[in-house]
KOLFI-89648 format. One record per residue: x, z, y of N, C-alpha, C in turn; residue in one letter. Coordinates in pm, 1 decimal, always signed. Atoms other than C-alpha are relative to their C-alpha. Layout:
@n_c1:X | n_c3:Z | n_c2:Y | ca_c1:X | ca_c3:Z | ca_c2:Y | c_c1:X | c_c3:Z | c_c2:Y | residu:A
...
***
This chain:
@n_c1:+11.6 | n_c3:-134.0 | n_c2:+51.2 | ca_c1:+10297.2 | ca_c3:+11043.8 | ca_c2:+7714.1 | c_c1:+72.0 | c_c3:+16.1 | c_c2:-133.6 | residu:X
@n_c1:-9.1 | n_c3:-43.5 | n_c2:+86.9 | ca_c1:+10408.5 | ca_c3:+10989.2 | ca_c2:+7389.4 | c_c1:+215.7 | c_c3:+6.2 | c_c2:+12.1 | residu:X
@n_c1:-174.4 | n_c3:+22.6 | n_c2:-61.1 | ca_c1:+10782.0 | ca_c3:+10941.8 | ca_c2:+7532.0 | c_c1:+54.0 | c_c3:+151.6 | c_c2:-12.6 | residu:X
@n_c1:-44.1 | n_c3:-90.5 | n_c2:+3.6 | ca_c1:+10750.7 | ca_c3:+11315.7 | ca_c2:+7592.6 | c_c1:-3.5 | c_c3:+103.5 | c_c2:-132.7 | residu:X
@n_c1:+16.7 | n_c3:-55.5 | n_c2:+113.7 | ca_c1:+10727.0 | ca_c3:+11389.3 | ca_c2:+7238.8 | c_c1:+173.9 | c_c3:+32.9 | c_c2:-9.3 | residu:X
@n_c1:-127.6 | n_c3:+11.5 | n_c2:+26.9 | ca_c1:+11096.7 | ca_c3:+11294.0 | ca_c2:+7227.8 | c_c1:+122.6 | c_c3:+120.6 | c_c2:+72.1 | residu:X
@n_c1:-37.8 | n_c3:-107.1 | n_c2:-92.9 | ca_c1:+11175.3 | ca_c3:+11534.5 | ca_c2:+7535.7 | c_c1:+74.9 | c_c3:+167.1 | c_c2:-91.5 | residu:X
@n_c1:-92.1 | n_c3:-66.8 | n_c2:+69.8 | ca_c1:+11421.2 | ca_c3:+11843.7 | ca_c2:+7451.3 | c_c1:-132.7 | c_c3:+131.9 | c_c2:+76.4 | residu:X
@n_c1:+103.6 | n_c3:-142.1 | n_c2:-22.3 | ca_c1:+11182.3 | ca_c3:+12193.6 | ca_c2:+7535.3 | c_c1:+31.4 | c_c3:+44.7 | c_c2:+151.8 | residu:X
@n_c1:-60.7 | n_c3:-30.7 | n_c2:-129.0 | ca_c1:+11423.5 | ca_c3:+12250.8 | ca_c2:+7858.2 | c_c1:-33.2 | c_c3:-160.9 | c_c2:+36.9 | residu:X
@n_c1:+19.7 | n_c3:+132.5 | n_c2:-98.7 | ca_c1:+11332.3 | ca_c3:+11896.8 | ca_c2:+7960.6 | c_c1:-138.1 | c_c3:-22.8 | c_c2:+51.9 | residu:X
@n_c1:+134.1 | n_c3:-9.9 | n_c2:-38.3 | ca_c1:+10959.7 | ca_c3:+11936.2 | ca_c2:+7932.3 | c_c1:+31.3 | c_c3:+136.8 | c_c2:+46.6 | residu:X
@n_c1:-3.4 | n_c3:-128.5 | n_c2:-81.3 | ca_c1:+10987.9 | ca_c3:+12258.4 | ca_c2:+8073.3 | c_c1:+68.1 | c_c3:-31.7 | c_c2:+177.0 | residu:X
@n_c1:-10.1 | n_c3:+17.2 | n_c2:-160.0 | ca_c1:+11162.1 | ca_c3:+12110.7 | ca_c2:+8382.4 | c_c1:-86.6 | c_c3:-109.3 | c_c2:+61.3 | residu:X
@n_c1:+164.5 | n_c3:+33.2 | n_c2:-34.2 | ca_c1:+10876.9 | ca_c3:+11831.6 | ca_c2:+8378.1 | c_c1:-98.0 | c_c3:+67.8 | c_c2:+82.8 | residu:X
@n_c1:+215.6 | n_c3:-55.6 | n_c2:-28.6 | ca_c1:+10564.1 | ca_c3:+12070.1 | ca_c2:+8404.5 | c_c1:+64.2 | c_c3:+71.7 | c_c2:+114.0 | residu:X
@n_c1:-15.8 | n_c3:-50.5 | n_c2:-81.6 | ca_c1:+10816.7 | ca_c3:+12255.5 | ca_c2:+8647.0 | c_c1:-23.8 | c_c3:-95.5 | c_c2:+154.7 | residu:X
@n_c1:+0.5 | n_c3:+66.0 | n_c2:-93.8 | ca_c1:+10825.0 | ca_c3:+11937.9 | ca_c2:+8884.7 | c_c1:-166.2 | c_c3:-11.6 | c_c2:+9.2 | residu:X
@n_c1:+151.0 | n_c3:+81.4 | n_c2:-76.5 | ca_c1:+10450.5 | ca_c3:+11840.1 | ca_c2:+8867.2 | c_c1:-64.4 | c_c3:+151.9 | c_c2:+66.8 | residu:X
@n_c1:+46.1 | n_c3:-130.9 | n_c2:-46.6 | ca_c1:+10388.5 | ca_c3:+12200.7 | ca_c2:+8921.2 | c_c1:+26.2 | c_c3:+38.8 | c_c2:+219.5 | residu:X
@n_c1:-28.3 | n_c3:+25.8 | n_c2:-125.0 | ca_c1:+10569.9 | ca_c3:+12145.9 | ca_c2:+9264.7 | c_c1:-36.9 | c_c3:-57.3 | c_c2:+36.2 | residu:X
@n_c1:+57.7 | n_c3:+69.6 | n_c2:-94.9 | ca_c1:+10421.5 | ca_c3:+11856.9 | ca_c2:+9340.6 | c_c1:-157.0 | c_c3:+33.7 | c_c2:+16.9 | residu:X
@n_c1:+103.2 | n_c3:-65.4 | n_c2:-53.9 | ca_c1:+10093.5 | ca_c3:+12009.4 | ca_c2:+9307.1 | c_c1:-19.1 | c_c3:+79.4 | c_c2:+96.7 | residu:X
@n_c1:-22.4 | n_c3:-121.3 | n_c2:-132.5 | ca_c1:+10207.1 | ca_c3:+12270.5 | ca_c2:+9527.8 | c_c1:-38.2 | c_c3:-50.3 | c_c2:+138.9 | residu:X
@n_c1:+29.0 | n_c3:+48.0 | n_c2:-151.7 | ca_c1:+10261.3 | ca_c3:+12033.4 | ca_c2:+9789.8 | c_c1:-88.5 | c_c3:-84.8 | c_c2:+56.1 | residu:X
@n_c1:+117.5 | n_c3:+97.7 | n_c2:-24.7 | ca_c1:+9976.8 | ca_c3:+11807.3 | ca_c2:+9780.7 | c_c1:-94.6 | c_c3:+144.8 | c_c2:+22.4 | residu:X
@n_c1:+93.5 | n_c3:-107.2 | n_c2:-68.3 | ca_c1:+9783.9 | ca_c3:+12160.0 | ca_c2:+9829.6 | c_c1:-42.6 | c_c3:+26.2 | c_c2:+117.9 | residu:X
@n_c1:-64.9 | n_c3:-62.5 | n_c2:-116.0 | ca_c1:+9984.9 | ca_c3:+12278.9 | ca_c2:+10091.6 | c_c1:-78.5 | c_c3:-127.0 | c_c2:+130.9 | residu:X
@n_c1:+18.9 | n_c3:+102.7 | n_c2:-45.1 | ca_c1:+9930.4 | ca_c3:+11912.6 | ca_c2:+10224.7 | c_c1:-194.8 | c_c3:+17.7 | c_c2:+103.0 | residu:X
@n_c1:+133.5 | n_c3:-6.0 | n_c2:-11.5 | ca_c1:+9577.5 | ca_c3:+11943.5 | ca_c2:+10196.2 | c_c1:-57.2 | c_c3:+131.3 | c_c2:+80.8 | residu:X
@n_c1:+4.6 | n_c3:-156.6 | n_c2:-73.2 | ca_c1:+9543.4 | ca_c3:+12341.8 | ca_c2:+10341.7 | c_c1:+52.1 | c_c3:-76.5 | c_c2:+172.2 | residu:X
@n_c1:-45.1 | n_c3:+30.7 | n_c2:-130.1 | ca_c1:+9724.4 | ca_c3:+12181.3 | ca_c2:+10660.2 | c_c1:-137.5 | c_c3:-62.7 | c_c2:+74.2 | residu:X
@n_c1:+107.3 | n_c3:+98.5 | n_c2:-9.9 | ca_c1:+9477.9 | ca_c3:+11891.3 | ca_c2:+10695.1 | c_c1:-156.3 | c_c3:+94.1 | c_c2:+64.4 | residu:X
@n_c1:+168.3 | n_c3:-122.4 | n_c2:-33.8 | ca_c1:+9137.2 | ca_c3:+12142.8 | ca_c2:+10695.3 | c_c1:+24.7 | c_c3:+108.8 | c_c2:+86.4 | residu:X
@n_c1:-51.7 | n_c3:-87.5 | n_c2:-85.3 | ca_c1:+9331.9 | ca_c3:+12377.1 | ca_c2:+10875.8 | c_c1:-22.8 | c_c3:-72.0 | c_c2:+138.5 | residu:X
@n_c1:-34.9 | n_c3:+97.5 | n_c2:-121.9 | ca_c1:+9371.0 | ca_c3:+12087.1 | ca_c2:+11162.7 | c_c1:-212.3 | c_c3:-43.3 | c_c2:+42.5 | residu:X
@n_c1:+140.1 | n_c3:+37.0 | n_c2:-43.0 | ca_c1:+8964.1 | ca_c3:+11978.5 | ca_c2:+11100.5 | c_c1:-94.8 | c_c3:+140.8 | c_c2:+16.3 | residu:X
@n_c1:+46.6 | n_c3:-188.7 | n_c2:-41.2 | ca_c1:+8878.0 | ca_c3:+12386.4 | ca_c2:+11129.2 | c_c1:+2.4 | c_c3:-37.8 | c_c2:+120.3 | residu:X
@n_c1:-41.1 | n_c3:+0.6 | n_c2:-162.3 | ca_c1:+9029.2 | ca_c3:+12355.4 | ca_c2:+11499.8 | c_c1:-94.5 | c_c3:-134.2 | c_c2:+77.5 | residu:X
@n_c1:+69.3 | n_c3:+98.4 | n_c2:-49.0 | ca_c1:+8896.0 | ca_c3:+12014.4 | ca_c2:+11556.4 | c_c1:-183.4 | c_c3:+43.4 | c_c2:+35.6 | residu:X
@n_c1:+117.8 | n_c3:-24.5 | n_c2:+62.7 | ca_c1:+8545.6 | ca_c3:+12084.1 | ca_c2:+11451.8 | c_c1:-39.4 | c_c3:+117.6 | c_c2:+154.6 | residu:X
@n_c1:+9.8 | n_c3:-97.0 | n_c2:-103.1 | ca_c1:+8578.5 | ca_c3:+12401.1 | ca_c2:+11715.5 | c_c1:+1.2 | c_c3:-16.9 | c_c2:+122.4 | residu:X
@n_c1:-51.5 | n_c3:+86.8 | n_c2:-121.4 | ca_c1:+8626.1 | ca_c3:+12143.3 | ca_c2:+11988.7 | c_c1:-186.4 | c_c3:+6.1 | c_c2:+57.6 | residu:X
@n_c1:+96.7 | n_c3:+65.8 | n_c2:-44.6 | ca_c1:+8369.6 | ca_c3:+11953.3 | ca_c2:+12202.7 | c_c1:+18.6 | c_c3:-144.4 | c_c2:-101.9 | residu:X
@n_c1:-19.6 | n_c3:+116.3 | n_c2:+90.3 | ca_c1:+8483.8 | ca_c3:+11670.2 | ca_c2:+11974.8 | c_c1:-40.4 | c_c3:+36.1 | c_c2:-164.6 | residu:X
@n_c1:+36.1 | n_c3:+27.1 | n_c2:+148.2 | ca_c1:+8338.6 | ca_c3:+11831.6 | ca_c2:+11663.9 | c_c1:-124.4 | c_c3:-42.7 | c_c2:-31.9 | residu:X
@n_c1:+103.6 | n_c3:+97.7 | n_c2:+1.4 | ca_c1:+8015.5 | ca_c3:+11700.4 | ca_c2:+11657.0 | c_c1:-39.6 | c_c3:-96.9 | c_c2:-14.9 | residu:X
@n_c1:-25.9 | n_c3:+158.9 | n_c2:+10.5 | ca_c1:+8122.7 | ca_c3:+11368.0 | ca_c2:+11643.9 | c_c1:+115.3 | c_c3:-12.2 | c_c2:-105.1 | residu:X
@n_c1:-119.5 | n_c3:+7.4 | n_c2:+131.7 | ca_c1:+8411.7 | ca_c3:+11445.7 | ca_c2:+11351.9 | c_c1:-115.3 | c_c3:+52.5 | c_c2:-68.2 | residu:X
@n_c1:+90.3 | n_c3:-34.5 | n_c2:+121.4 | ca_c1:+8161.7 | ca_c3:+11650.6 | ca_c2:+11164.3 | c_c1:-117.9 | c_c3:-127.4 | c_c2:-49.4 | residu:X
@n_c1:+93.8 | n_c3:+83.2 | n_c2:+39.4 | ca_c1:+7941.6 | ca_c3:+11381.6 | ca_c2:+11149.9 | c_c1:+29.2 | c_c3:-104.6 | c_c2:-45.4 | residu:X
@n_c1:-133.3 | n_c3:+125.0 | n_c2:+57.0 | ca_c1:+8206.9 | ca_c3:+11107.6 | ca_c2:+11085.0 | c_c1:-21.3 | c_c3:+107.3 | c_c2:-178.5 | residu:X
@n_c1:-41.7 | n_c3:-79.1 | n_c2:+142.2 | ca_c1:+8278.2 | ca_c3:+11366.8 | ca_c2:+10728.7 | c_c1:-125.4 | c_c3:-20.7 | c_c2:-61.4 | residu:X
@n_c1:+176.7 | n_c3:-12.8 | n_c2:+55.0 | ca_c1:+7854.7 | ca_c3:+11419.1 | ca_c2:+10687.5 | c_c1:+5.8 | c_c3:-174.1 | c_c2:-83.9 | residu:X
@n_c1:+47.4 | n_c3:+136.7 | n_c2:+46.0 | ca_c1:+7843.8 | ca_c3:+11025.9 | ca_c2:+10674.9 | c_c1:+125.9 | c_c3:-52.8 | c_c2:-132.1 | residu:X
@n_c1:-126.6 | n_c3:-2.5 | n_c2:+137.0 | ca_c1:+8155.5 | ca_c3:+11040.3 | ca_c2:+10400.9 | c_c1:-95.1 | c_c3:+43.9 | c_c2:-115.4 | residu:X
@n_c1:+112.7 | n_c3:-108.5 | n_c2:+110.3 | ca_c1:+7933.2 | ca_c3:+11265.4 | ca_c2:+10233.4 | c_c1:-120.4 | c_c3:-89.2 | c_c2:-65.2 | residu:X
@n_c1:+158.7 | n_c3:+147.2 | n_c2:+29.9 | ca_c1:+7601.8 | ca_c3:+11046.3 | ca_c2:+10227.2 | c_c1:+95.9 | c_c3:-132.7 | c_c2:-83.4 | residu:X
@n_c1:-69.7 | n_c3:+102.1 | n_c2:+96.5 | ca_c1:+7851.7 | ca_c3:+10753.6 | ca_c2:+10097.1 | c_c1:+31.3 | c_c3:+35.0 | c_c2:-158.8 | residu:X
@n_c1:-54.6 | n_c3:-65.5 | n_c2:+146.2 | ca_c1:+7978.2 | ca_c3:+10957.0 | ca_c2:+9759.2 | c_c1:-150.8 | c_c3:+31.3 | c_c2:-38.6 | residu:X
@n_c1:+164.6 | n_c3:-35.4 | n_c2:+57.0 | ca_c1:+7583.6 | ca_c3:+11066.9 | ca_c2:+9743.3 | c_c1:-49.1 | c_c3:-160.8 | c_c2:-76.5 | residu:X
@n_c1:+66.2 | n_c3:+136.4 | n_c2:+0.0 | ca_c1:+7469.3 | ca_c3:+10685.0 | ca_c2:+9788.8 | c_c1:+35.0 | c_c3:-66.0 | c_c2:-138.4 | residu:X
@n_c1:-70.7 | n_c3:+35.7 | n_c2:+136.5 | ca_c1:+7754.3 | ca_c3:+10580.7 | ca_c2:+9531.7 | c_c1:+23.8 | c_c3:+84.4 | c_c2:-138.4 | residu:X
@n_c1:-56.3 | n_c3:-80.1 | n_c2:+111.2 | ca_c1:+7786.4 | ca_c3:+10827.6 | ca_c2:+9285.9 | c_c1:+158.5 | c_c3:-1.4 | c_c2:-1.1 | residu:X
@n_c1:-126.2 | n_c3:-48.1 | n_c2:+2.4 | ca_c1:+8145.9 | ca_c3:+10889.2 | ca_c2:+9396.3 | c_c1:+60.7 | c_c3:+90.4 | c_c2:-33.4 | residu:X
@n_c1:-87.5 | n_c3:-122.3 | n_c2:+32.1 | ca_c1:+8205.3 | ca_c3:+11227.0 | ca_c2:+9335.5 | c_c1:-120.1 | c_c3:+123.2 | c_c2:-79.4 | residu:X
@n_c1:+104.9 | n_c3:-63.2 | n_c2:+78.7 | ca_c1:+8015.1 | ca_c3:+11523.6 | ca_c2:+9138.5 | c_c1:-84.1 | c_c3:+87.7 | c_c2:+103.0 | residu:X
@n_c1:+94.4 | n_c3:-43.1 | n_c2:-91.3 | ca_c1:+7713.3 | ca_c3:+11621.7 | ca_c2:+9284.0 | c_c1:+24.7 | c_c3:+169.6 | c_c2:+72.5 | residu:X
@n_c1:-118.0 | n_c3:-133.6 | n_c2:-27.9 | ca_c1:+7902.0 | ca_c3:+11983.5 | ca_c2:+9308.2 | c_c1:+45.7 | c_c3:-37.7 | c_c2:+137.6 | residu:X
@n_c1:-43.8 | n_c3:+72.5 | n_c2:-110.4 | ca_c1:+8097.0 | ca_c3:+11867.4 | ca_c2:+9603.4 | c_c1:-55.3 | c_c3:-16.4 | c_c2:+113.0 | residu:X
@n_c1:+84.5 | n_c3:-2.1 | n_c2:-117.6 | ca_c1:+7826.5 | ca_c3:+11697.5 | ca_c2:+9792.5 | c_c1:-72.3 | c_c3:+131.8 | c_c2:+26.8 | residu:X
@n_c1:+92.0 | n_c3:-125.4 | n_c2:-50.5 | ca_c1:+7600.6 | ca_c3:+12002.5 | ca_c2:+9794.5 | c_c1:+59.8 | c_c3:+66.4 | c_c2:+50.0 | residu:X
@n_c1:-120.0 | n_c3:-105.7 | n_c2:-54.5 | ca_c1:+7930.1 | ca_c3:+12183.0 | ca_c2:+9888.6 | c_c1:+15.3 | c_c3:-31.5 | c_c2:+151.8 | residu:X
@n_c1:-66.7 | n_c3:+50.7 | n_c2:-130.3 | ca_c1:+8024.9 | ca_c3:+11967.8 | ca_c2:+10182.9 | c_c1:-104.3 | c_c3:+1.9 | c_c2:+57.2 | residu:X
@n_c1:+132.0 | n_c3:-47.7 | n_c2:-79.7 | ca_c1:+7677.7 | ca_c3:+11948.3 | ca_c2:+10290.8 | c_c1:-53.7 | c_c3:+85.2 | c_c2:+74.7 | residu:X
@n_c1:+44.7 | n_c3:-147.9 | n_c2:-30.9 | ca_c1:+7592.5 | ca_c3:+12279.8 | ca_c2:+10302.6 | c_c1:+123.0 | c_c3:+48.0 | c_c2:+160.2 | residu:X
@n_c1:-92.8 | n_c3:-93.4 | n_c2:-65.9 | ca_c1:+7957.5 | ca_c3:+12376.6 | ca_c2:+10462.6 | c_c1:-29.3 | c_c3:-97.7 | c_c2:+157.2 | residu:X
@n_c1:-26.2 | n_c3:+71.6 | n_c2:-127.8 | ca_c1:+7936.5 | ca_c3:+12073.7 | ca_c2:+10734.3 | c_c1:-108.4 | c_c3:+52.4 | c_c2:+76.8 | residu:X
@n_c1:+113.9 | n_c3:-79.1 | n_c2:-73.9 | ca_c1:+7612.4 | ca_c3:+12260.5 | ca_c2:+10883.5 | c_c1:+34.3 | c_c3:+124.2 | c_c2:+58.4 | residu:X
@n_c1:-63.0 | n_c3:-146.1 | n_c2:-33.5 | ca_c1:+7792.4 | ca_c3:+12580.4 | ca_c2:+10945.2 | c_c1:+66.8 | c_c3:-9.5 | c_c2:+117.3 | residu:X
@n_c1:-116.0 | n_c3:-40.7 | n_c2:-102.4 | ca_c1:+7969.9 | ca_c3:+12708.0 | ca_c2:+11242.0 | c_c1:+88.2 | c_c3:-49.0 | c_c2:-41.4 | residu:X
@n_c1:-170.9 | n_c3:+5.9 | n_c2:-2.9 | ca_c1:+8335.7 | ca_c3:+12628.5 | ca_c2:+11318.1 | c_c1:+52.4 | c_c3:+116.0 | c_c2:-64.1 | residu:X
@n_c1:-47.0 | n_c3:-100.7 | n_c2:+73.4 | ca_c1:+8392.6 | ca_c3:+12966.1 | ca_c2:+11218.2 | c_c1:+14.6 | c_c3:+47.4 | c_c2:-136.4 | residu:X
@n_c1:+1.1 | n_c3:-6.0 | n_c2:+114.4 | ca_c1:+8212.4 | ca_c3:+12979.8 | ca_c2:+10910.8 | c_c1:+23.3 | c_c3:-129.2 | c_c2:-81.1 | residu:X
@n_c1:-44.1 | n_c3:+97.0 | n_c2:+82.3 | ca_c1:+8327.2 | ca_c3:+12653.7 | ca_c2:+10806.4 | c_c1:+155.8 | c_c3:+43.6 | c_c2:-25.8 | residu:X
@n_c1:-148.8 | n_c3:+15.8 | n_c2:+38.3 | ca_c1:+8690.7 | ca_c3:+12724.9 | ca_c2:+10865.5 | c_c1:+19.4 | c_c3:+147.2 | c_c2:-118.6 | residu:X
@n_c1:+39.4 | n_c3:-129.1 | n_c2:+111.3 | ca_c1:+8607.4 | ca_c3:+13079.9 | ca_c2:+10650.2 | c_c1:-17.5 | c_c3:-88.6 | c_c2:-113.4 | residu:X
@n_c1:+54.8 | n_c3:+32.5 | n_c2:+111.0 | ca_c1:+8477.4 | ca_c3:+12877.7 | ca_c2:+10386.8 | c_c1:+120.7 | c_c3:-128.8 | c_c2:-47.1 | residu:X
@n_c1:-102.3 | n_c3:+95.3 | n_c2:+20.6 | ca_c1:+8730.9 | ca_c3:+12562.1 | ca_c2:+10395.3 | c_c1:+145.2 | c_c3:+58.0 | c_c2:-70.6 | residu:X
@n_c1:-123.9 | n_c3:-1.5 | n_c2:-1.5 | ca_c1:+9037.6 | ca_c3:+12746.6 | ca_c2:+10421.5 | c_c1:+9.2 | c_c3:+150.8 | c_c2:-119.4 | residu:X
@n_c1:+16.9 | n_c3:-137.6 | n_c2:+75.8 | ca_c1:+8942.7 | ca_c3:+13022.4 | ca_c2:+10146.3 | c_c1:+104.3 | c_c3:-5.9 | c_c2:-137.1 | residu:X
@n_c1:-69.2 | n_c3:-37.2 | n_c2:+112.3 | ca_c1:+9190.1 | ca_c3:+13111.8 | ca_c2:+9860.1 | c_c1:-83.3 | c_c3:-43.9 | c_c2:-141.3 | residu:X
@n_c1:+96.6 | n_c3:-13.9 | n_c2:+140.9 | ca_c1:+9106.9 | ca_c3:+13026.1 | ca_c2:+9477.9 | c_c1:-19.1 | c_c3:-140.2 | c_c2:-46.0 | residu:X
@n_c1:-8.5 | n_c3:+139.2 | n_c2:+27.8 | ca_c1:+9056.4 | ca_c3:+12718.4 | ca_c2:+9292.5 | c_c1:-116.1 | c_c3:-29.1 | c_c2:+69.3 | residu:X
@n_c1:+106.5 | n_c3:+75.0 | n_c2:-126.2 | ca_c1:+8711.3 | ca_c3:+12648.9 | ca_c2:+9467.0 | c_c1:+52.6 | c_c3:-31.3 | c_c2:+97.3 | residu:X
@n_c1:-42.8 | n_c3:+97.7 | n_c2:-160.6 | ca_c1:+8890.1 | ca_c3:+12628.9 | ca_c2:+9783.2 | c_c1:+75.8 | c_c3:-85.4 | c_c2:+6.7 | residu:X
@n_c1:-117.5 | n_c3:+129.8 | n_c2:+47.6 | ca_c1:+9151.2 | ca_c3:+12381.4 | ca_c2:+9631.9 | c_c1:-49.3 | c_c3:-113.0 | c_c2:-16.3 | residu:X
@n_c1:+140.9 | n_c3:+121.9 | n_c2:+39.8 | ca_c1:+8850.2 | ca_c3:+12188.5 | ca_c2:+9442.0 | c_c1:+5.6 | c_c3:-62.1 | c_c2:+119.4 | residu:X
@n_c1:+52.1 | n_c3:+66.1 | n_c2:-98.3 | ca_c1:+8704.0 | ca_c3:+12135.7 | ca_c2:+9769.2 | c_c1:+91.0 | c_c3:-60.2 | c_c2:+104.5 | residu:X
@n_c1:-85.9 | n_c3:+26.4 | n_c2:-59.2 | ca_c1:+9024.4 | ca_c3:+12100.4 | ca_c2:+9965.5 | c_c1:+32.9 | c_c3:-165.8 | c_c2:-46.8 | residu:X
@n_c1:-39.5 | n_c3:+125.6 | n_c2:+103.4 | ca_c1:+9096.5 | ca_c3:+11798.0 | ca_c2:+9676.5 | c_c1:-109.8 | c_c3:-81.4 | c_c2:+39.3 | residu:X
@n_c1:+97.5 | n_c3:+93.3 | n_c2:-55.9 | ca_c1:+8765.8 | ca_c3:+11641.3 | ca_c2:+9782.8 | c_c1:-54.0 | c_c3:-2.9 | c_c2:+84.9 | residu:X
@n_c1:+25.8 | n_c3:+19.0 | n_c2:-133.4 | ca_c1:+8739.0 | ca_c3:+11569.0 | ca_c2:+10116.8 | c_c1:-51.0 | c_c3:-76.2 | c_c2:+43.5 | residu:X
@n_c1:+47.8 | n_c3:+76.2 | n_c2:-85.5 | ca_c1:+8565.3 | ca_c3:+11410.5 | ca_c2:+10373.7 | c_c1:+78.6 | c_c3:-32.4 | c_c2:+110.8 | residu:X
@n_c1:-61.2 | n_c3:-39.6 | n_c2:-161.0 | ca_c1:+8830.3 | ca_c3:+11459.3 | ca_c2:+10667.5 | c_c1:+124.9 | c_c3:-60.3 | c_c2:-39.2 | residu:X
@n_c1:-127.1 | n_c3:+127.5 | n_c2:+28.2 | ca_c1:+9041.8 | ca_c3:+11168.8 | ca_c2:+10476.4 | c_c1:+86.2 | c_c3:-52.6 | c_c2:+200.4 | residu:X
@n_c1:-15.0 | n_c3:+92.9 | n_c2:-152.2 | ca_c1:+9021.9 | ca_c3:+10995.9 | ca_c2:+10842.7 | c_c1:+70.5 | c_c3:+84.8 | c_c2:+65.6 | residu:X
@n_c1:-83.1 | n_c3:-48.6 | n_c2:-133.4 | ca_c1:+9196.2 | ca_c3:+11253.0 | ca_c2:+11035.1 | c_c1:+180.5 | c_c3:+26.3 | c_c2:-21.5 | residu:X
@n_c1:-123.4 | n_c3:+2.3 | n_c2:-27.4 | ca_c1:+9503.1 | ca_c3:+11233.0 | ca_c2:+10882.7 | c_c1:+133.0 | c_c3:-20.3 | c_c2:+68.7 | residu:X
@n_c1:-59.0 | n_c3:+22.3 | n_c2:-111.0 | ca_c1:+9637.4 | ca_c3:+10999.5 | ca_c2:+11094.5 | c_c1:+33.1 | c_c3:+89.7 | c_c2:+90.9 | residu:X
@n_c1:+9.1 | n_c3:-112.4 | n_c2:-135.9 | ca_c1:+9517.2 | ca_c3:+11221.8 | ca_c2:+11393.0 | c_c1:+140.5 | c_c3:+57.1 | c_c2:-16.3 | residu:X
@n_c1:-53.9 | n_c3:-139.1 | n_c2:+49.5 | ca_c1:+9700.4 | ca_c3:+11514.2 | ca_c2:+11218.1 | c_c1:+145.0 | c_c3:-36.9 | c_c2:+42.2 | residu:X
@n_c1:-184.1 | n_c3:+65.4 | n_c2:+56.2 | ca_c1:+10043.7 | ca_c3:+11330.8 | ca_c2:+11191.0 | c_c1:+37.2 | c_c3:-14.9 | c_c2:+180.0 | residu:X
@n_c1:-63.4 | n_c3:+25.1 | n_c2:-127.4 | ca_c1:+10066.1 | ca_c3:+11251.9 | ca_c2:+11627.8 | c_c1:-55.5 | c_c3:+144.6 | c_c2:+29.5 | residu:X
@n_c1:+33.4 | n_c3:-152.9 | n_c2:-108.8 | ca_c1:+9950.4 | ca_c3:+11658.3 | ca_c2:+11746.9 | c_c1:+110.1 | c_c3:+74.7 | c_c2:-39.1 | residu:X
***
């Protein structure tokens, strides 16, 4: 950090412009992903993914992994309809980013990557 002390104003400025992109796409990344466990979830196979995520959930509880925020979030939402989960997952705003950023539905990436 202190490297960018040295930085010219147009150099940090094209910096915060790149991480700004790569935030973008780790979003975007992430919006795909929940987008993919929305559909899943809507299956005959969600019952058995939602509960794969629930038991993600109970792990970050067990460990103190993540802020109790979160779990009560994912908790709450993994009980919901397909409908009103994918309403609530795929919602605009930094909450839906937050929660997008802390996931349970790590595991289906794979999936995501052969459909």
């Amino acid at each position: 950090m202190l490297e960018n002390r040295n930085l010219s104003l147009a150099e940090r400025r094209e910096l915060r412009l790149a991480a700004l992109a790569e935030k973008a796409s780790r979003d975007a990344d992430l919006l795909r992903l929940h987008q993919f466990a929305a559909d899943v979830l809507g299956t005959d196979e969600g019952p058995v993914v939602c509960a794969q995520a629930l038991a993600h959930v109970e792990i970050w509880a067990r460990d103190s992994l993540c802020s109790r925020k979160y779990i009560v979030a994912w908790r709450k939402m993994l009980r919901m309809t397909p409908s009103a989960f994918r309403a609530e997952i795929l919602r605009e705003g930094d909450e839906g980013v937050a929660l997008r950023q802390n996931t349970p539905f790590g595991f289906l990436r794979e999936r995501m990557l052969w459909q």
